[in-house]
VOLO-116610 format. One record per residue (C-alpha): x, y, z. Coordinates in nm, 2 decimals, always signed. Layout:
N
{{X, Y, Z}},
...
END
This chain:
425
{{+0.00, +0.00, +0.00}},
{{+0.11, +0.35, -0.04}},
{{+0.35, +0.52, +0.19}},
{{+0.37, +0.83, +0.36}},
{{+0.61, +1.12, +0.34}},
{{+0.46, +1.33, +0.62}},
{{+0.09, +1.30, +0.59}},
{{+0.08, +1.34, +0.19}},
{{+0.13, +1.03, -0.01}},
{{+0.47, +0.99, -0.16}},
{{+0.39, +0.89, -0.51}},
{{+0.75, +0.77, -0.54}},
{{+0.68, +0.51, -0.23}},
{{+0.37, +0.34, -0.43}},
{{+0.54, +0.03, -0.62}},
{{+0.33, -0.21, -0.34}},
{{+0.00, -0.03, -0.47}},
{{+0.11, -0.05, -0.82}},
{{+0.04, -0.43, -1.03}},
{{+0.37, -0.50, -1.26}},
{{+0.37, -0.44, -1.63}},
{{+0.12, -0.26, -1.78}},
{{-0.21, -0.34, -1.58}},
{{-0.21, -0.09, -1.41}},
{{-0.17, +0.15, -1.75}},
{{-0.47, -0.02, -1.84}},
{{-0.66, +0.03, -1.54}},
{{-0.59, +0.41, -1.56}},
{{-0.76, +0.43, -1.91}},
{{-1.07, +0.25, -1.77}},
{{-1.34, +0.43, -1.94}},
{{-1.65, +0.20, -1.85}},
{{-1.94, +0.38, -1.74}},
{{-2.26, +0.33, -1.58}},
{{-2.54, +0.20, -1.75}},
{{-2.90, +0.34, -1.77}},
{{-3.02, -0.02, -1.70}},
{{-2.80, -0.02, -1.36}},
{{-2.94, +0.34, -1.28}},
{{-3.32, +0.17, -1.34}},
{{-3.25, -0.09, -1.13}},
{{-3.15, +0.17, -0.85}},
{{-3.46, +0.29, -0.86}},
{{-3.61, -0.01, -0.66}},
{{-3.36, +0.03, -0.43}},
{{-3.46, +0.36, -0.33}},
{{-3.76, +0.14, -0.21}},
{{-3.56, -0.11, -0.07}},
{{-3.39, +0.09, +0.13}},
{{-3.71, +0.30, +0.22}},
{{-3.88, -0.06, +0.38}},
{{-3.61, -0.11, +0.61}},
{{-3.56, +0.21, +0.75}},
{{-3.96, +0.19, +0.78}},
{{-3.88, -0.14, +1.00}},
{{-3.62, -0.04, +1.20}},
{{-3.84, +0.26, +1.27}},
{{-4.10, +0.05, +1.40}},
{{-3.87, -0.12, +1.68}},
{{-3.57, +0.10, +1.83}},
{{-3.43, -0.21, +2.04}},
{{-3.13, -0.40, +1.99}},
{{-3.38, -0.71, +1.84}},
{{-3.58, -0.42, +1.59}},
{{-3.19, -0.35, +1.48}},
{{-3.08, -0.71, +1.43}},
{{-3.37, -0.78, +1.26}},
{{-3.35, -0.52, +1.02}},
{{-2.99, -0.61, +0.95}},
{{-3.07, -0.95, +0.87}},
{{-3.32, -0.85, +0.56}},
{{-3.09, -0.55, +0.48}},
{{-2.82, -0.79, +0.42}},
{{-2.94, -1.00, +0.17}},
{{-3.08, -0.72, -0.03}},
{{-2.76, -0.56, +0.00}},
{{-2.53, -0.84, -0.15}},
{{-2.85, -0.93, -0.42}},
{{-2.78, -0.51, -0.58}},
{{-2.39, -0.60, -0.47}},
{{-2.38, -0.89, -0.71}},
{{-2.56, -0.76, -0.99}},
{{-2.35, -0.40, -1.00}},
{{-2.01, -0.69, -0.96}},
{{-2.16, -0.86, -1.30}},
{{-2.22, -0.51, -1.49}},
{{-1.86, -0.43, -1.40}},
{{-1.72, -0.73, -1.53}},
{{-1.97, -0.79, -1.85}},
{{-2.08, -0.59, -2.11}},
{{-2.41, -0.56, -2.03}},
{{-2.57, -0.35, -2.28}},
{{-2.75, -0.61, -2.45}},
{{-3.12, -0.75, -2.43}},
{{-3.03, -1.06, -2.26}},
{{-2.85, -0.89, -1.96}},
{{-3.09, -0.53, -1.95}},
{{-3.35, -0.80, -1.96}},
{{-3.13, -1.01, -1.65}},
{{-3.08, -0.70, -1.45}},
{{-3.45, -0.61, -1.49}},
{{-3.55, -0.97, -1.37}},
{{-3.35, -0.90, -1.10}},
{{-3.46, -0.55, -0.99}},
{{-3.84, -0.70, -1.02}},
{{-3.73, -0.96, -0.75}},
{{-3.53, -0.70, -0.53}},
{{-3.89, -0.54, -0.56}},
{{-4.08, -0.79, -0.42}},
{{-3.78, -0.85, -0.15}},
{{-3.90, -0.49, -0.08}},
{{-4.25, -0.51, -0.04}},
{{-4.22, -0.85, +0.19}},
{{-3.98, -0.66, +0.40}},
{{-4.29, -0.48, +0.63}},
{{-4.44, -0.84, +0.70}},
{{-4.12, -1.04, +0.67}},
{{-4.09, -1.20, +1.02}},
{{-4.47, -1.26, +0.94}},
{{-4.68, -1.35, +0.69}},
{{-4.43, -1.22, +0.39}},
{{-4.15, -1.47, +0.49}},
{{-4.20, -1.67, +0.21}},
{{-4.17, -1.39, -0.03}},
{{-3.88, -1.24, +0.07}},
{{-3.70, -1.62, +0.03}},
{{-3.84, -1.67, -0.25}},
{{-3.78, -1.32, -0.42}},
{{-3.42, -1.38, -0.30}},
{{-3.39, -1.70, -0.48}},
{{-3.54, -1.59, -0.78}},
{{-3.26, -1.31, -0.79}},
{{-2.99, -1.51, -0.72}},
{{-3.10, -1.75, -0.94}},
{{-3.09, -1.51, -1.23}},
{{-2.78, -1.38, -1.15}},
{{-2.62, -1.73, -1.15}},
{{-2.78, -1.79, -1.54}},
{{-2.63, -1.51, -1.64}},
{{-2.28, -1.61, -1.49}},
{{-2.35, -1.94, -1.68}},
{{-2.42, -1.75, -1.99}},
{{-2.07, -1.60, -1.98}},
{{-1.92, -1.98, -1.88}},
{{-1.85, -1.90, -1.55}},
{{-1.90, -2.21, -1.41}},
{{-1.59, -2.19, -1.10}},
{{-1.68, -2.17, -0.77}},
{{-1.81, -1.76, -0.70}},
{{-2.05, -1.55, -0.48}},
{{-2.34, -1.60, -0.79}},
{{-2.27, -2.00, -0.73}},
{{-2.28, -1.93, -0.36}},
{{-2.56, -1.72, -0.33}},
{{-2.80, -1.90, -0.54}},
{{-2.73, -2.25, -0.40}},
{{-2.65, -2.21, -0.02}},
{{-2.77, -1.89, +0.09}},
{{-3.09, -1.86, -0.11}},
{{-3.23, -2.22, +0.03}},
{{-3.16, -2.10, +0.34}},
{{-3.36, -1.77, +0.33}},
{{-3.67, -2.00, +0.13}},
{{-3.67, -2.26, +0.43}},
{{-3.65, -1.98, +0.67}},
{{-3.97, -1.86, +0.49}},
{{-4.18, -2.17, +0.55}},
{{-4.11, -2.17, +0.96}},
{{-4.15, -1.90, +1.18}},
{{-4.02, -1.74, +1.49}},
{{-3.71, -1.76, +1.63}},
{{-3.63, -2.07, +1.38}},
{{-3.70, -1.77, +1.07}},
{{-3.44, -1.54, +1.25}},
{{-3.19, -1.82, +1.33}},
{{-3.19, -1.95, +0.88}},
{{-3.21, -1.61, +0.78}},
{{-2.93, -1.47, +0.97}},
{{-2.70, -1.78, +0.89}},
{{-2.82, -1.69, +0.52}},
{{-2.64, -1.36, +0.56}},
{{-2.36, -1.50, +0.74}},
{{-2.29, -1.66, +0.47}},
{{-2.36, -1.36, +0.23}},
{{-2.15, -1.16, +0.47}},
{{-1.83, -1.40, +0.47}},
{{-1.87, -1.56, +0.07}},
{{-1.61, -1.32, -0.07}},
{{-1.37, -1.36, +0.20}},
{{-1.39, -1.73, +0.14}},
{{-1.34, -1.79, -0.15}},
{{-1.10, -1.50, -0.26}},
{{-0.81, -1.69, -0.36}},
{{-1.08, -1.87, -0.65}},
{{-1.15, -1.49, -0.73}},
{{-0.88, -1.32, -0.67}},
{{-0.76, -1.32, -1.04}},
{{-1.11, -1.16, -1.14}},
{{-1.04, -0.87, -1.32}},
{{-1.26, -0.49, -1.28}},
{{-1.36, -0.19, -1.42}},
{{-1.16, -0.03, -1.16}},
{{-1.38, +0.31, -1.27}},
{{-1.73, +0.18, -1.24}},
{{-1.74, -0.02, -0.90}},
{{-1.61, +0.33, -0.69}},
{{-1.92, +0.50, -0.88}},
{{-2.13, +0.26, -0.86}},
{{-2.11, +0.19, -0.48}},
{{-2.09, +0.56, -0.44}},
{{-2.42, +0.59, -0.60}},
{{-2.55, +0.36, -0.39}},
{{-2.47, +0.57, -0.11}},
{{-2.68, +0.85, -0.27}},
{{-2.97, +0.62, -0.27}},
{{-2.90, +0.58, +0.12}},
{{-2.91, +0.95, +0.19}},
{{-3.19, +0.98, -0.08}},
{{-3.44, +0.83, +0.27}},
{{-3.21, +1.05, +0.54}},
{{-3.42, +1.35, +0.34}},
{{-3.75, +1.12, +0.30}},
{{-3.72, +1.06, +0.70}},
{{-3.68, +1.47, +0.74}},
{{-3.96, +1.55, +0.50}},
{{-4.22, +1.28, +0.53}},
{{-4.31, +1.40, +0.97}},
{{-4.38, +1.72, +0.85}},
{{-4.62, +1.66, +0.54}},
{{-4.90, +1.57, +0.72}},
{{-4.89, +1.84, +0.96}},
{{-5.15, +2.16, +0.89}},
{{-4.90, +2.40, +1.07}},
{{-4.54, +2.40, +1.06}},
{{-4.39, +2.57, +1.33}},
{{-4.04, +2.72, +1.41}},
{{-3.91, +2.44, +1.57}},
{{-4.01, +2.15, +1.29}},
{{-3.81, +2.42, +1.06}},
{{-3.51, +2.45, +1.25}},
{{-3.54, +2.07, +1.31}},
{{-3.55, +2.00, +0.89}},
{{-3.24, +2.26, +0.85}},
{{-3.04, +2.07, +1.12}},
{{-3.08, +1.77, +0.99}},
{{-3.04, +1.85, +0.63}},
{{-2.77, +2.04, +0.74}},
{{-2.61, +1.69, +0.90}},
{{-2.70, +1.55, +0.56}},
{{-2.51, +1.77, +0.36}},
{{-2.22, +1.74, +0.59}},
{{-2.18, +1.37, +0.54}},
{{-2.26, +1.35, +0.21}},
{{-1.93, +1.61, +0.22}},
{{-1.72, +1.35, +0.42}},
{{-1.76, +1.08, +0.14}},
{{-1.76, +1.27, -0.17}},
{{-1.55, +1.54, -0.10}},
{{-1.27, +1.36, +0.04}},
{{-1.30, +0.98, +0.04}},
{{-1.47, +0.90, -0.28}},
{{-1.16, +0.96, -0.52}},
{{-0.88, +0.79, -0.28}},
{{-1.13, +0.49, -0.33}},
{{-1.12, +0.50, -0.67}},
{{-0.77, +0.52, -0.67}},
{{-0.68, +0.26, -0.44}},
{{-0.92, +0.02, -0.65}},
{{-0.72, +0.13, -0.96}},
{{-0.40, +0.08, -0.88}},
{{-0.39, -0.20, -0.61}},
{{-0.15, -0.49, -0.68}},
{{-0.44, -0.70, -0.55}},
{{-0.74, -0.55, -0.67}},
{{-1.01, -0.83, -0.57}},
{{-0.90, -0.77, -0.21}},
{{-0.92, -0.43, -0.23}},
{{-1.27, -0.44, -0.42}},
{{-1.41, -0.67, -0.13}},
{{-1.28, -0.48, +0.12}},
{{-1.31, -0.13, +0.10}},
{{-1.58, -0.18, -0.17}},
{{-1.82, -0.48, -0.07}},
{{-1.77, -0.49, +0.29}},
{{-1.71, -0.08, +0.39}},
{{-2.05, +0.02, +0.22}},
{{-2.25, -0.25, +0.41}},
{{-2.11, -0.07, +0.69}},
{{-2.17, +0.28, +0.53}},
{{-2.53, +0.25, +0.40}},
{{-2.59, +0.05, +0.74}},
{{-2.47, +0.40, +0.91}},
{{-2.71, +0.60, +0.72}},
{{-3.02, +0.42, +0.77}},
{{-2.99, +0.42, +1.09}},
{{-2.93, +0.77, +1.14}},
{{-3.20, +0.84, +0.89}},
{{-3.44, +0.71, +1.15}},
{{-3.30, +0.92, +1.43}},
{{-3.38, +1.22, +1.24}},
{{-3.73, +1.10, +1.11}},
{{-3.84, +1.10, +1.57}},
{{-3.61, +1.44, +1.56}},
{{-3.80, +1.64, +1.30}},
{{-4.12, +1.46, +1.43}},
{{-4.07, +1.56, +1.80}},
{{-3.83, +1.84, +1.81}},
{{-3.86, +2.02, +2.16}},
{{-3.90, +1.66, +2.31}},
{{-3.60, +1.49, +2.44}},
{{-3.50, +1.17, +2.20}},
{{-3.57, +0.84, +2.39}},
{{-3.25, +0.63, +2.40}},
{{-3.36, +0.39, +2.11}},
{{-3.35, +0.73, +1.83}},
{{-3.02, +0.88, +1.99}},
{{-2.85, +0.58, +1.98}},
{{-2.99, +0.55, +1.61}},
{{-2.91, +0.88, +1.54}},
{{-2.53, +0.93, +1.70}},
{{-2.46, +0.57, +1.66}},
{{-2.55, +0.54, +1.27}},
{{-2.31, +0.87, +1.26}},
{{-2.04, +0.69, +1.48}},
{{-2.05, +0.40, +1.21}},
{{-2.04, +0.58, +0.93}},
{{-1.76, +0.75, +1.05}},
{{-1.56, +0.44, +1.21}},
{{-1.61, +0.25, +0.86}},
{{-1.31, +0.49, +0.69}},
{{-1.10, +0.38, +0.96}},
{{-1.11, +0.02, +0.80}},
{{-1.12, +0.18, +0.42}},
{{-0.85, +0.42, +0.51}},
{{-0.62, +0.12, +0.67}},
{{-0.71, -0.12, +0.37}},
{{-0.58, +0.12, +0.09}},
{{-0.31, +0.24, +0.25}},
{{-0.20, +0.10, +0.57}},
{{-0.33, +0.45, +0.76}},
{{-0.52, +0.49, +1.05}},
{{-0.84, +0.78, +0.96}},
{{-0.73, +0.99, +1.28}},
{{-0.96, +1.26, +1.21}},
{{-1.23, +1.07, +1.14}},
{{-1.21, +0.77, +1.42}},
{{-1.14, +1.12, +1.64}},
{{-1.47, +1.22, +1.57}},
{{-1.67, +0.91, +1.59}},
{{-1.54, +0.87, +1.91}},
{{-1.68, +1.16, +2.05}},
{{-2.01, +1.15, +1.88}},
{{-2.04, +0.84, +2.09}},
{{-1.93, +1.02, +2.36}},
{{-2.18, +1.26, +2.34}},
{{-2.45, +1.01, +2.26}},
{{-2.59, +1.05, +2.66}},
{{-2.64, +1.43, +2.64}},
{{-2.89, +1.33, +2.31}},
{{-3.17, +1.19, +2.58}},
{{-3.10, +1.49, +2.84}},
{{-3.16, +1.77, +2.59}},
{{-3.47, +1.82, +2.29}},
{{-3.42, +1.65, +2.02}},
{{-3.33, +1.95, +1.84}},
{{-3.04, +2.03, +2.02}},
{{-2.93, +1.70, +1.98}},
{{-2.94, +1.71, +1.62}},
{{-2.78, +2.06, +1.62}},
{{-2.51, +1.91, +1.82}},
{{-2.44, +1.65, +1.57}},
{{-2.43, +1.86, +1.27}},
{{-2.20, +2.03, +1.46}},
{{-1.96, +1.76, +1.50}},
{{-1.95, +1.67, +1.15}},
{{-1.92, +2.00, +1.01}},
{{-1.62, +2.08, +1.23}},
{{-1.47, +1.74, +1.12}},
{{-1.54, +1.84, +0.73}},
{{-1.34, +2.19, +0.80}},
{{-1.08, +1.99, +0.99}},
{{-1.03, +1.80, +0.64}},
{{-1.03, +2.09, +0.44}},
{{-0.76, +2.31, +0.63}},
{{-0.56, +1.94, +0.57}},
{{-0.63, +1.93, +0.18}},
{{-0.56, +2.28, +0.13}},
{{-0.22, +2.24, +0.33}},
{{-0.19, +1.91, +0.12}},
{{-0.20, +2.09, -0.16}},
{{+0.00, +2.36, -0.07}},
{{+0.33, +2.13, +0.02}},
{{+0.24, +2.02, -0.35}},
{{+0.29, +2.39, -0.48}},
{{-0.09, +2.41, -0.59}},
{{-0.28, +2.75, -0.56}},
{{-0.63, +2.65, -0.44}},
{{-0.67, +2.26, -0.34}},
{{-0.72, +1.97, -0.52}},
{{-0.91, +2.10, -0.82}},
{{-0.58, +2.31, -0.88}},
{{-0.34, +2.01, -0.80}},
{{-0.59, +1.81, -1.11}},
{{-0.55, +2.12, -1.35}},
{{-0.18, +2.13, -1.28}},
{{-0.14, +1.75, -1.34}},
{{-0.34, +1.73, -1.66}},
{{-0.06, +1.76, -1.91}},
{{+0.12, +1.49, -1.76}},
{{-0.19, +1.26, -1.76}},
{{-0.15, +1.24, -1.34}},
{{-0.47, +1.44, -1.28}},
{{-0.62, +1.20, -1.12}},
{{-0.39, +1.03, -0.92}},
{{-0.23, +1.34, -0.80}},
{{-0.56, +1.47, -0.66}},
{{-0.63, +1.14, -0.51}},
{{-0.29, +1.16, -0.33}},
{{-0.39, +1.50, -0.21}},
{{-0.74, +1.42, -0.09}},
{{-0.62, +1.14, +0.11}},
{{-0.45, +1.36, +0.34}},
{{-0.76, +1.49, +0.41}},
{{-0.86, +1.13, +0.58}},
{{-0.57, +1.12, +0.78}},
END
């Protein structure tokens, strides 16, 4: 992985990140994009992702959370899968538009059972979950993939698993279906030295997953608007409430995308082990990310609902704890790309759990206040680093300077990458 001169990466110290030959040439002339027929099957995601927020919402305890997890995860690897096919294949034809389709039809109906899925939908969300899988695995065969992989995996172990778990109920449901995302969970990790010579679009997978994350914050502003909708007046405190916790919105959508989001894409690019990479700060980090933001997405839906009350201990820890993941998460990205510890960032997550037993002694709006606080102060923290970052790099005004000064050379990218990862330190 990359070493450090300082806090700046070294380009010169980079051979470990760096595959021999030309792959890594190749890698930097990626040009694959994103697909209208992936950005269509996002769409049923924003649903997705919409039902379990809605469940979580419904139970605050440790059990509501579990349980939540356990149907997130499937849906997560089933739109994890599919985007890891896209990347590798050509997909715009019929047969796979028509494939991805299929499976955005059966993520739908994973959706829809998600409400009543520890009751009378448990059959549906197996069964929708097979049906994906199982699609996804035809289209592996289509291509002659026929090794052992996660499609294999998924449509032959897991998928059974999550059926059967439909057909009995109770705590027998909750025991198959979390050992059905156990195995989900642990199936790339497993099995990565029969993948680890897959090759990527080393472009597509940081934009697609980042993507996903848009979908994620998409329901933190569904959960600040849909409170208010139905009320006839709209008082000062439900508007201060929506502008804090758009506010705290913003700012994380500013901690991924503004500093994060291209040392991913470089890291993924130009790792001498790309699979690992891909699984690691790809697969596994934005299980962890999107987790974050759903659960703080709930904290802010009983914030904007009841802001002068104080925040029973069920939303506040939904609310600081989804913020204390989502933060902790680019401790394990920022260690997997380049052997780094995210100070700055694990710094703040720690103290937003700190602060998570002042959120039940204060109204809910303060609490929120407080939080967008933390994470605005942590984005400025980053940006005084990637403008000194830049500075050491004799650029006039940040990255976007350090990517206009590097264009001629064809380093634009990689040189504001190198720059922006400072900002994580």
């Amino acid at each position: 992985m990359p070493k450090t001169t300082g806090d700046a990466v070294d380009p010169t110290l980079t051979a470990e990140a760096h595959d021999t030959g030309g792959a890594s040439d190749a890698r930097d002339e990626d040009t694959k994009q994103v697909s209208w027929a992936e950005l269509f099957f996002d769409l049923v995601y924003v649903f997705a992702i919409t039902q379990v927020s809605a469940l979580l919402q419904s139970d605050h305890t440790w059990a509501g959370v579990g349980r939540a997890l356990i149907v997130f995860v499937p849906a997560y690897w089933a739109w994890t899968a599919t985007t890891v096919h896209a990347n590798r294949q050509d997909v715009e034809n019929a047969v796979d538009r028509i494939g991805i389709f299929a499976v955005g039809l059966s993520a739908l109906f994973m959706g829809l059972a998600i409400p009543d899925a520890y009751g009378d939908r448990g059959l549906l969300f197996g069964g929708a979950y097979l049906a994906a899988r199982s699609v996804l695995h035809v289209l592996a065969l289509r291509r002659q993939e026929v090794r052992l992989n996660s499609f294999l995996v998924g449509a032959f172990v897991s998928s059974p698993l999550l059926l059967v778990g439909g057909l009995v109920e109770g705590h027998a449901r909750i025991a198959l279906w979390a050992a059905a995302a156990l195995v989900d969970t642990l199936t790339p990790q497993l099995i990565r030295r029969k993948t680890a010579g897959s090759p990527f679009h080393s472009g597509h997978l940081p934009e697609r997953f980042g993507l996903l994350l848009i979908v994620a914050l998409g329901e933190t502003i569904i959960a600040i608007g849909s409170p208010v909708t139905g009320s006839r007046h709209i008082g000062a405190d439900v508007l201060a409430a929506v502008a804090a916790a758009f506010t705290l919105t913003a700012a994380m959508w500013w901690v991924y995308f503004a500093f994060a989001a291209s040392a991913m894409q470089f890291a993924v690019a130009h790792a001498n082990r790309q699979f690992d990479m891909v699984r690691h700060v790809m697969s596994y980090a934005h299980l962890g990310l999107v987790s974050g933001v759903i659960a703080t997405a709930v904290g802010m839906h009983e914030t904007v609902a009841h802001p002068g009350h104080r925040l029973g201990i069920g939303p506040a820890a939904l609310l600081f704890g989804g913020c204390c993941l989502y933060l902790a998460v680019f401790g394990y990205t920022r260690w997997r790309m380049f052997r780094l510890w995210s100070t700055t960032r694990l710094i703040a997550s720690a103290i937003i759990l700190l602060c998570l037993p002042l959120a039940t002694r204060m109204p809910a709006l303060g609490s929120m206040t407080l939080l967008a606080a933390l994470i605005i102060a942590l984005d400025l923290v980053e940006w005084y680093r990637l403008r000194r970052a830049a500075a050491r790099k004799g650029t006039r005004d940040g990255a976007d300077a350090a990517s206009a000064a590097a264009v001629g050379s064809g380093d634009a990218s990689e040189t504001e990458a190198e720059i922006r990862v400072d900002a994580e330190a």
